[in-house]
N, C-alpha and C positions, 0 to 999 in steps of 0.2 A: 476443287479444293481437296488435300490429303483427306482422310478420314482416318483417326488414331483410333484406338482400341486398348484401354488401356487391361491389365488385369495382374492377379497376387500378391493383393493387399491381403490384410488381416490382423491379429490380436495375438502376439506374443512377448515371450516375456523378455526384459533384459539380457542380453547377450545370446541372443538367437538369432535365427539367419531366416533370411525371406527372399524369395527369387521374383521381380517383378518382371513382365513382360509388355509388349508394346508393341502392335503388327499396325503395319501403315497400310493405307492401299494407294493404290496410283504405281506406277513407273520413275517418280522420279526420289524415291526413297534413298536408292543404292550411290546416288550421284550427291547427296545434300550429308550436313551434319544433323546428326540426331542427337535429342538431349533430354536428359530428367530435371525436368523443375519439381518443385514440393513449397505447400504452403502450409501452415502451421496455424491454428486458431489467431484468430486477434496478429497475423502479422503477413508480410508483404512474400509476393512469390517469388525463393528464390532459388538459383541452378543449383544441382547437386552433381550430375555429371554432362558430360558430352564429349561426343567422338567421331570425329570425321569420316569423310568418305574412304581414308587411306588408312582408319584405324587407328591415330592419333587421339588421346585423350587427354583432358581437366576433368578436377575435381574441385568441388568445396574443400575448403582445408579442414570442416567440419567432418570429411566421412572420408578422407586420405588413409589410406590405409585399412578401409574399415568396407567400403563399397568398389563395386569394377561393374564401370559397363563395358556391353560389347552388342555385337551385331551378326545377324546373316541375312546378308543382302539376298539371301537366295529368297528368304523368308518374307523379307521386307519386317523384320522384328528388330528390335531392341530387347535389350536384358538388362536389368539392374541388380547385381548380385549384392547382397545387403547382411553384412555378417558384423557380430559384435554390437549389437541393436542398443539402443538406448532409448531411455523416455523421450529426449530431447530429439529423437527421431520422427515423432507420433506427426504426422502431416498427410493433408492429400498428393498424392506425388501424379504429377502428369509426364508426357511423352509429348514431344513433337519434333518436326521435321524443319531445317531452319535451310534457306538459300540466301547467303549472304546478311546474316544477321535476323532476315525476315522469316517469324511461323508461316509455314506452309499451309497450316494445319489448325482447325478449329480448335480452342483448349475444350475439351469434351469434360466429362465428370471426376477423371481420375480413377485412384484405387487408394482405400484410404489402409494406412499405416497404422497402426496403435499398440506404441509398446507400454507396455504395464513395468514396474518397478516392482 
């Protein structure tokens, strides 16, 4: 099974930026799509981004414009670049590794988000 990592949460203010990261281990990282989910108190886990093995992305229409992931497969990491923050951002955001719809990868603890207004 993957093993995620996730890391660069933290406590800022509205309209600040925060860079999350996500290092996979295994071999089959560079070949699967990776994705950021985030869950938010009192509600259900949902995707923020994901981007294929060819570097192809989706977004939440929530953070379009506003979030960019990307990748180095060399790394076996994920990035979630997170600019223009909002309170309605404040969740734990995970990482995982998806083949053919399927988590690769335990949902581990996350990295928790908290923007303040």
């Amino acid at each position: 099974q993957v093993q995620l990592v996730e890391s660069g949460g933290g406590l800022v203010q509205a309209g600040e930026s925060l860079r999350l990261s996500c290092t996979a281990s295994g071999s089959t990282f560079s070949a699967n799509v990776a994705g950021w989910y985030r869950q938010a108190p009192g509600k259900q886990r949902e995707l923020v981004a994901a981007i294929s093995s060819g570097h192809s992305t989706n977004y939440a229409d929530s953070v379009k414009g506003r979030f960019t992931i990307s990748r180095d497969n060399a790394k076996n990491t994920v990035y979630l670049q997170m600019n223009s923050l909002k309170p309605e951002d404040t969740a734990v955001y995970y990482c995982n590794v998806f083949l053919r719809g399927v988590a690769l990868g335990a949902w581990g603890q996350g990295t928790l988000v908290t923007v303040s207004s």
